[in-house]
C-alpha positions in Angstrom: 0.0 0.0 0.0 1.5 3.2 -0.9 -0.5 5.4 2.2 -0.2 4.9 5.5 -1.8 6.4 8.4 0.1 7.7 11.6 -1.1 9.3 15.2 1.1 11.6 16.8 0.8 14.7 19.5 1.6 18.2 19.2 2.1 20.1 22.3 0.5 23.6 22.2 0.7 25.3 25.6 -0.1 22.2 28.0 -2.4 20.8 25.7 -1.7 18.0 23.5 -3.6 17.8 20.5 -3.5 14.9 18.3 -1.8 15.3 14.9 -2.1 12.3 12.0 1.1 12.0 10.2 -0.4 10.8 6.1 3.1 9.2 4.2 2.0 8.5 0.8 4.5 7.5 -2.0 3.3 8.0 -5.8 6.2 7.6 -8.9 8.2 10.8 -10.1 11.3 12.2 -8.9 12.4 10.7 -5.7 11.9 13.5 -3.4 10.4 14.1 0.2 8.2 17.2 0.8 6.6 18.1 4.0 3.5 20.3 4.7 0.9 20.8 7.4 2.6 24.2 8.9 6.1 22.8 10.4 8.4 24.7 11.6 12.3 24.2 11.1 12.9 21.6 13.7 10.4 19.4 12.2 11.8 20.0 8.6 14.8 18.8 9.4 13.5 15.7 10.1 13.8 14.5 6.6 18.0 14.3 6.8 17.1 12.4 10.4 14.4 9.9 9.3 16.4 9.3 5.9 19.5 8.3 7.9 17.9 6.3 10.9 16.1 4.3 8.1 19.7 3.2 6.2 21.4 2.7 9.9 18.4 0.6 11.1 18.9 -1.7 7.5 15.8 -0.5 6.0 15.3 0.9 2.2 14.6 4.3 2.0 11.7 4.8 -0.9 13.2 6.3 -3.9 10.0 7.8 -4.9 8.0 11.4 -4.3 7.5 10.9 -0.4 4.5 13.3 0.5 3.9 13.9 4.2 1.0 15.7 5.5 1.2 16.6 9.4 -2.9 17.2 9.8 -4.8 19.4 10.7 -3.0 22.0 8.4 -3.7 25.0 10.6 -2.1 23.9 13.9 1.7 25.1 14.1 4.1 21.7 14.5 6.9 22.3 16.8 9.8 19.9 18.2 11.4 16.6 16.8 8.6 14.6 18.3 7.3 13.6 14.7 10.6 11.7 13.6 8.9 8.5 14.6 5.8 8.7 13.3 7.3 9.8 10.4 9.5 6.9 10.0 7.1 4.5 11.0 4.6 5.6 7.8 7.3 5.6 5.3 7.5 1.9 5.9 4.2 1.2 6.4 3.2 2.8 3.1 6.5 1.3 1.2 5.5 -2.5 2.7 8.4 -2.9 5.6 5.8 -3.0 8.2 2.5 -4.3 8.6 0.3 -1.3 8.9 -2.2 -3.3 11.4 -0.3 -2.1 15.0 -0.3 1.1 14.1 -4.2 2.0 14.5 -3.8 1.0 18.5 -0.8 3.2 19.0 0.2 6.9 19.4 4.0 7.6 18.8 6.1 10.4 19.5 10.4 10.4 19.6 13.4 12.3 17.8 15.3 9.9 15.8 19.3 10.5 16.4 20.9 9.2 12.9 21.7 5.5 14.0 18.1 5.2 14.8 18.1 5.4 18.4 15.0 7.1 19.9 15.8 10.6 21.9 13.7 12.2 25.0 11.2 14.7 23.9 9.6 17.6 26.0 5.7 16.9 27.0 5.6 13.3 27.3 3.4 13.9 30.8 1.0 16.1 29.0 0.5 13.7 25.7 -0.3 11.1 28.4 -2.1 13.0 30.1 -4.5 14.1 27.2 -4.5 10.9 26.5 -6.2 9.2 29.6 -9.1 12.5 28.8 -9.9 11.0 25.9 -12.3 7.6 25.5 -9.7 6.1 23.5 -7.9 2.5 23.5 -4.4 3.3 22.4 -1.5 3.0 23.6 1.5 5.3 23.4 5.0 4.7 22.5 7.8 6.9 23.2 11.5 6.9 23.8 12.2 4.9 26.8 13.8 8.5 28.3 10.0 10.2 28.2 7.9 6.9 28.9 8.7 6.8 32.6 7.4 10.0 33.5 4.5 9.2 31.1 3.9 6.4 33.0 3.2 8.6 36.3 -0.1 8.9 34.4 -1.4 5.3 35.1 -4.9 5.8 33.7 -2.8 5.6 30.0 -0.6 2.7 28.6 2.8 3.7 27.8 5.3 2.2 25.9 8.9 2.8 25.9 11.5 2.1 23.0 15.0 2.7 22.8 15.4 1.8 19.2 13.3 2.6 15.4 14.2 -1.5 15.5 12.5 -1.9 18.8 9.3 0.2 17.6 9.2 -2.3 14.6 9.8 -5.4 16.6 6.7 -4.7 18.5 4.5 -3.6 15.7 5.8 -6.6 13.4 3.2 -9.7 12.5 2.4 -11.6 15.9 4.4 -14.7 15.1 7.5 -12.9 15.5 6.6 -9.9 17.4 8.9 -8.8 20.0 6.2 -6.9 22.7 7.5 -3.8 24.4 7.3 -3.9 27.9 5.0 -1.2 29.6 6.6 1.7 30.8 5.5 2.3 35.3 7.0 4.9 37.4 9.7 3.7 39.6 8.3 2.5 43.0 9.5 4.5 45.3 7.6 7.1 43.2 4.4 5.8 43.7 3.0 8.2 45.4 2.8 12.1 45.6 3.8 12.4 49.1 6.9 10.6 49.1 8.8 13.5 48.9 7.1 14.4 52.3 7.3 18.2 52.7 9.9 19.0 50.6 10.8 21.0 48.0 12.2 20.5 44.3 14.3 23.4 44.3 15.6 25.1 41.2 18.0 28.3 40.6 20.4 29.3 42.8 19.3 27.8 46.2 21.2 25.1 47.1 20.2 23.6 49.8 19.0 20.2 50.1 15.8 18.6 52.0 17.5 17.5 54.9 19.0 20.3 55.7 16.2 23.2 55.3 14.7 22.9 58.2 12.8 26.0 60.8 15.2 25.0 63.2 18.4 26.1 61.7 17.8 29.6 61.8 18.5 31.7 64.9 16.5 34.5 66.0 14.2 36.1 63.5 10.9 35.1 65.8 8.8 37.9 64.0 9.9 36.7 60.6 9.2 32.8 60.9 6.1 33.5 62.4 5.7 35.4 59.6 6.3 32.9 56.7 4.1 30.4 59.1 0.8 32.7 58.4 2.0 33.1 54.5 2.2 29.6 54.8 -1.3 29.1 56.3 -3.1 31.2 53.7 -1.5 31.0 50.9 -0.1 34.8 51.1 2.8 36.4 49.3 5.6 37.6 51.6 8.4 40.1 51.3 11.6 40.3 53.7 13.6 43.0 53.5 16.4 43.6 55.8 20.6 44.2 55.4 22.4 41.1 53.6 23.5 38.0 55.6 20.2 38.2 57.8 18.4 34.8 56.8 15.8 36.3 54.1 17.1 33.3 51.9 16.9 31.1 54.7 13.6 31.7 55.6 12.2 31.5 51.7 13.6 28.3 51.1 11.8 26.8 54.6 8.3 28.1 52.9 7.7 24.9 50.9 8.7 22.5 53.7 5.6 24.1 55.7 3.1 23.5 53.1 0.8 20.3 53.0 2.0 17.4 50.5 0.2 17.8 46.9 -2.5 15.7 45.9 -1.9 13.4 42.8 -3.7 15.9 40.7 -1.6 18.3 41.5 1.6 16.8 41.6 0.2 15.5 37.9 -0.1 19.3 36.7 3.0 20.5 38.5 5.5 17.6 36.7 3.4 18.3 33.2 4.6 21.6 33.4 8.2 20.8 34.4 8.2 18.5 31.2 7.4 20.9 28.7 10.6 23.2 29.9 13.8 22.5 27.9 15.3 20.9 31.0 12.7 18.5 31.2 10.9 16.9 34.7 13.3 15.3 37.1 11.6 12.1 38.3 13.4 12.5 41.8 10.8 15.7 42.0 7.8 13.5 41.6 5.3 14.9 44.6 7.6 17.5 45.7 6.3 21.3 46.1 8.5 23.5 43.0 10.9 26.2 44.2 12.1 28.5 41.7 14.9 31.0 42.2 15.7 33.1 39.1 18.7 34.9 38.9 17.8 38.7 38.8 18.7 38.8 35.6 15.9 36.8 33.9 14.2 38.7 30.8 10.0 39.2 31.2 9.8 35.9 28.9 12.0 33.4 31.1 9.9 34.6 33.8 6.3 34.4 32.5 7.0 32.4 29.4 6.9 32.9 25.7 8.6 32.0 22.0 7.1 31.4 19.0 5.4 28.2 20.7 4.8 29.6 23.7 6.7 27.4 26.1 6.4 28.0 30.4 8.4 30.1 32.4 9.4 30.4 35.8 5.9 31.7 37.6 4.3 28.7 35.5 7.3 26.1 36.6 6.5 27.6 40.0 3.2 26.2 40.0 2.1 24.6 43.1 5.0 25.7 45.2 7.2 29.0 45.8 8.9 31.0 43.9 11.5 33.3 45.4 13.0 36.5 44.0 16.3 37.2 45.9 17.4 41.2 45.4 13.7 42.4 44.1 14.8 45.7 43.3 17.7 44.3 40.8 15.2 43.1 38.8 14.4 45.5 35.8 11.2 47.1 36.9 9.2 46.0 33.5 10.0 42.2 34.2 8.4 42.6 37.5 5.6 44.1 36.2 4.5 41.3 34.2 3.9 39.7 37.7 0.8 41.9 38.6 -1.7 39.7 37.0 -0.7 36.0 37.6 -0.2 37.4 41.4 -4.0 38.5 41.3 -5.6 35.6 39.2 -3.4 32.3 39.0 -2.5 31.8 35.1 -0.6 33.6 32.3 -1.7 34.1 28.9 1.1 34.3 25.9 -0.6 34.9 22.8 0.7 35.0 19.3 -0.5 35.5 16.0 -0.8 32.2 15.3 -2.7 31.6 18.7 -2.5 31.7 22.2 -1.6 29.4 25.2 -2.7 29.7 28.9 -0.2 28.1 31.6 -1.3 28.1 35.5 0.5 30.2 37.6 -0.4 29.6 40.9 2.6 30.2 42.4 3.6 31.4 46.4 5.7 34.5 45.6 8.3 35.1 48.2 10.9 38.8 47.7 13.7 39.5 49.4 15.0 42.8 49.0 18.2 45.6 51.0 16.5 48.5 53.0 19.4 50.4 50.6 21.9 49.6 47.9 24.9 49.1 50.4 22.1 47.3 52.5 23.5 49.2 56.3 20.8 51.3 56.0 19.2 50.7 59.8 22.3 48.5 60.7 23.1 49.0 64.5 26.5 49.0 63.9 27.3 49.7 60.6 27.1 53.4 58.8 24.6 53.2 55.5 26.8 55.2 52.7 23.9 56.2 50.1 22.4 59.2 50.4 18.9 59.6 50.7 18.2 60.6 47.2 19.8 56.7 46.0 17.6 55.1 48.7 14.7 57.1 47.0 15.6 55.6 43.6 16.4 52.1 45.3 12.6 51.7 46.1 11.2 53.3 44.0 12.1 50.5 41.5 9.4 49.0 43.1 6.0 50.2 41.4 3.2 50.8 44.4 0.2 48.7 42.1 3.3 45.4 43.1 3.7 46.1 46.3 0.3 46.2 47.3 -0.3 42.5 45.9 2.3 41.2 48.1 0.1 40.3 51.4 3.2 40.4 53.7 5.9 43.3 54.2 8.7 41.5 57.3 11.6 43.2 58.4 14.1 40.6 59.1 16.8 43.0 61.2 20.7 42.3 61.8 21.0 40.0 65.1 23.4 40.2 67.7 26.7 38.7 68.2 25.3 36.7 71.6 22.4 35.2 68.8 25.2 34.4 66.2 26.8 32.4 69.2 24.2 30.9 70.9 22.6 27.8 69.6 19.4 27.2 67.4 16.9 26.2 69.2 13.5 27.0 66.6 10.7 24.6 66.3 11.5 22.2 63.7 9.5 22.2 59.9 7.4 19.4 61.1 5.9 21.1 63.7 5.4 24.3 62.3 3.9 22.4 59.2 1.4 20.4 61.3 -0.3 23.8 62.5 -0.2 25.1 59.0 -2.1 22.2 57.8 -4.6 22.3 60.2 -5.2 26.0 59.6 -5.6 25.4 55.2 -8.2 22.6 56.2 -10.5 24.4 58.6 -9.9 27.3 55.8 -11.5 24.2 53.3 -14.3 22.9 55.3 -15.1 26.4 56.0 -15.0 28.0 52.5 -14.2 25.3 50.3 -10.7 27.2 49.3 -7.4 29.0 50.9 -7.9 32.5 52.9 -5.8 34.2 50.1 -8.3 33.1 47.4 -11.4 34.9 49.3 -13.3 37.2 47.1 -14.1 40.8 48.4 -17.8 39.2 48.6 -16.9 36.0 50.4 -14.9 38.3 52.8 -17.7 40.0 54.5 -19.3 36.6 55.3 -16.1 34.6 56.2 -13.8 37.7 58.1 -16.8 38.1 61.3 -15.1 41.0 63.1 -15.4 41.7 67.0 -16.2 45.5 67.9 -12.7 45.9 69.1 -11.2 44.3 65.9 -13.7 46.5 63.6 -12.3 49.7 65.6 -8.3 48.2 65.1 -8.6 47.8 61.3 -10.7 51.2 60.7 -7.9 53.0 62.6 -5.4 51.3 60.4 -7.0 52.4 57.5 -7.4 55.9 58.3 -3.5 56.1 59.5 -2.6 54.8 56.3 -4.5 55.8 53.6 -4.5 51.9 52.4 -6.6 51.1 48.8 -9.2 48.7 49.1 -7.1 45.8 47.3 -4.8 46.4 50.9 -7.3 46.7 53.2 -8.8 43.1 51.6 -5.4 41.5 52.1 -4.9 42.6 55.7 -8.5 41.0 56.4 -7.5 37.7 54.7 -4.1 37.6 56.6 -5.9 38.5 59.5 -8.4 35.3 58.7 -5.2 33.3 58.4 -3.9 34.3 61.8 -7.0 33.8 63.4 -7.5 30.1 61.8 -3.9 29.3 63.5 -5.1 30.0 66.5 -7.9 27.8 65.9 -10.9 31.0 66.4 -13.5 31.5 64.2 -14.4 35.2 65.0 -11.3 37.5 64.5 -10.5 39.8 67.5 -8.3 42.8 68.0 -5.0 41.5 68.6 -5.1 38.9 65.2 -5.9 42.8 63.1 -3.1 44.3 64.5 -0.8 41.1 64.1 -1.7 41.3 60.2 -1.4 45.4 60.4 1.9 45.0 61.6 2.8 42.8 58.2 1.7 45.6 56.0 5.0 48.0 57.6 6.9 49.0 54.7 11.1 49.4 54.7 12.0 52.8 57.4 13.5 55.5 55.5 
């Protein structure tokens, strides 16, 4: 038969949407042409195929090879189409019965001795797979089947080999059957990273070491990070250098609760469609990014020509920390103000658009000055009040006022550096936490800092005294109503640690106090 029929993905944001790959050979000059809208990576698949054909001992048809990549109008990205490619030029030339490939999906770059190459988005084809009512299986390289596999609603194959591929789709008598592709075992489950974090960036530190206890002093601040951790809240530390801000923001994700399999699902699909791919040591682990401050607007919120994720999106489900705010340039923070207020990014394009969740815990650290003595008790600050001026105000107001909690995190003494840490340990710090986000769930089916301004006046029951606290604090400080809504969700969160459902006096001016800004 001189057409054969191939299914294939294309990733396009964190969808997957299915793509047929059509081979058909006619007579003329022997030639291979490619259309259905690829782009350069997928053209080039022509030298790849060619040469993995003649490595693997199979003839390349010298005929007019026309491949359609279907439907026409949807970009094709990546080198995911070299197997499906390969596999319908022999199907439609007579190498290969054409019978196993109706049950199967394939996806896999093709090096030139016809070994199969990890692609990006193996979790998400899976994924769309198991949403689908559909029977087949899918085959990849044997690098992107295990984390495929974590999907266990879908059947995965893995293949090292274009031979292995055509072993297991070759007449039953002398079929040689992959072997299904599961997640290693001591990946089973979501939680088995318990309550750490996979970090990425420039944090270093490693699960058994990032623990509450470690740090010394700083009372104010880690009771601080315990009520971001509570509600869900954004937190900024500012303070002079060698402190424990970066401390303190790498202990955030060992204090949240462990993530559910659905989330952990959408977390590692997001981490495999990044050019580093998902680590499978991650698997159930809260993210923790740590750009440098460096990083343009698109490493940060994504983008390219098919949109890929960026750092807020990689984020997802966990924290992601922004060491020396006020380095960043002040137009790549900006593009933080709406995934802060509303959980997703959009990148669109004029070929389209692609919408990757963002539902990140933002943690800043940030110098009172650029010398960072500025309040020291025993060192002099050397700028002048005019570059601390310009210092902040790389800071836009509209940012700071979506960042829930504002912690000064001072110099400590030389007795604290030489005494002993003696701190609560994560554990126990994270058991209170995760009693506080379920009452928040039985309560109001979601975390404090997801309340609407609606759902706040029937959730947030103030005392008389508490009522009189906040109305003071508003009038002192001329706050918006986006700040006065966050203090009254913070001061939810501290009254849900403490286990009360009406919220007095002392748990407003406990959430006022987080709203300080940086003394001049």
């Amino acid at each position: 038969m001189s057409l054969a029929v191939v299914s294939s993905r294309a990733i396009t944001g964190m969808a997957a949407r299915p793509v047929t790959v059509e081979v058909h050979l006619a007579n003329g000059l022997p030639g291979l042409s490619l259309v259905g809208l690829p782009d350069t990576e997928v053209k080039e698949s022509r030298e790849r195929v060619r040469s993995a054909l003649q490595n693997s001992r199979f003839e390349f048809p010298a005929r007019r090879i026309t491949i359609n990549l279907a439907p026409a109008d949807l970009p094709k990205a990546s080198g995911c189409f070299d197997l499906p490619i390969a596999l319908g030029i022999l199907a439609a030339s007579g190498q290969l019965p054409e019978a196993g490939l109706r049950a199967h999906e394939f996806a896999g770059e093709l090096s030139l001795t016809g070994e199969l190459r990890w692609v990006r988005g193996g979790l998400a084809m899976a994924s769309a797979m198991a949403a689908e009512p559909s029977s087949r299986a899918l085959v990849l390289p044997a690098g992107s089947a295990q984390e495929a596999a974590l999907v266990e609603e879908a059947t995965v194959y893995g293949a090292r080999t274009l031979l292995d591929v055509c072993a297991h789709l070759a007449e039953p008598d002398v079929a040689t059957p992959l072997r299904r592709a599961v997640a290693p075992l001591a990946l089973a489950g979501p939680g088995a990273g318990g309550h750490g974090a996979a970090m990425t960036g420039g944090i270093t530190e490693t699960d058994d070491i990032a623990d509450m206890a470690d740090i010394k002093g700083q009372a104010h601040a880690k009771r601080a990070l315990e009520v971001a951790a509570a509600g869900g809240h954004h937190i900024l530390f500012y303070g002079p250098p060698g402190t424990g801000k970066s401390m303190l923001a790498t202990r955030l994700a060992g204090l949240l609760p462990a993530l559910s399999k659905a989330q952990a699902v959408e977390a590692a699909t997001l981490a495999s469609l990044s050019a580093q791919g998902f680590d499978l040591r991650h698997w159930g682990r809260r993210p923790f990014r740590a750009p440098h401050h460096t990083a343009s607007a698109a490493a940060l919120v994504g983008g390219g020509s098919a949109p890929r994720p960026g750092e807020i999106s990689l984020a997802h489900r966990g924290v992601l920390f922004l060491d020396e705010l006020p380095e960043f340039q002040r137009r790549v923070l900006e593009v933080l103000r709406e995934p802060l207020e509303l959980g997703h990014v959009t990148i669109s394009r004029a070929g389209g658009h692609a919408t990757f969740p963002a539902a990140f815990q933002l943690v800043a650290a940030m110098n009172p000055c650029p010398c960072g003595d500025l309040g020291h008790p025993s060192r002099n600050c050397r700028c002048t009040s005019e570059a601390v001026a310009r210092y902040r105000n790389r800071l836009s107001g509209p940012l700071l006022d979506r960042i829930d909690l504002h912690v000064e995190v001072p110099a400590l003494s030389a007795e604290m550096f030489a005494a002993p840490a003696s701190g609560e340990r994560s554990e126990v710090v994270a058991a209170r936490v995760s009693l506080a986000r379920a009452r928040q769930v039985s309560r109001q089916g979601q975390l404090n800092c997801h309340l609407s301004s609606r759902a706040l006046e029937t959730q947030c029951p103030l005392r008389p005294d508490a009522k009189e606290v906040l109305h003071r604090a508003v009038t002192q400080h001329h706050w918006s109503a986006r700040t006065y809504h966050r203090v009254l969700r913070v001061a939810r969160s501290v009254a849900d640690l403490a286990d009360c459902e009406a919220i007095d006096a002392h748990h407003i001016a406990e959430a006022v106090q987080y709203r300080e800004a940086p003394q001049s």
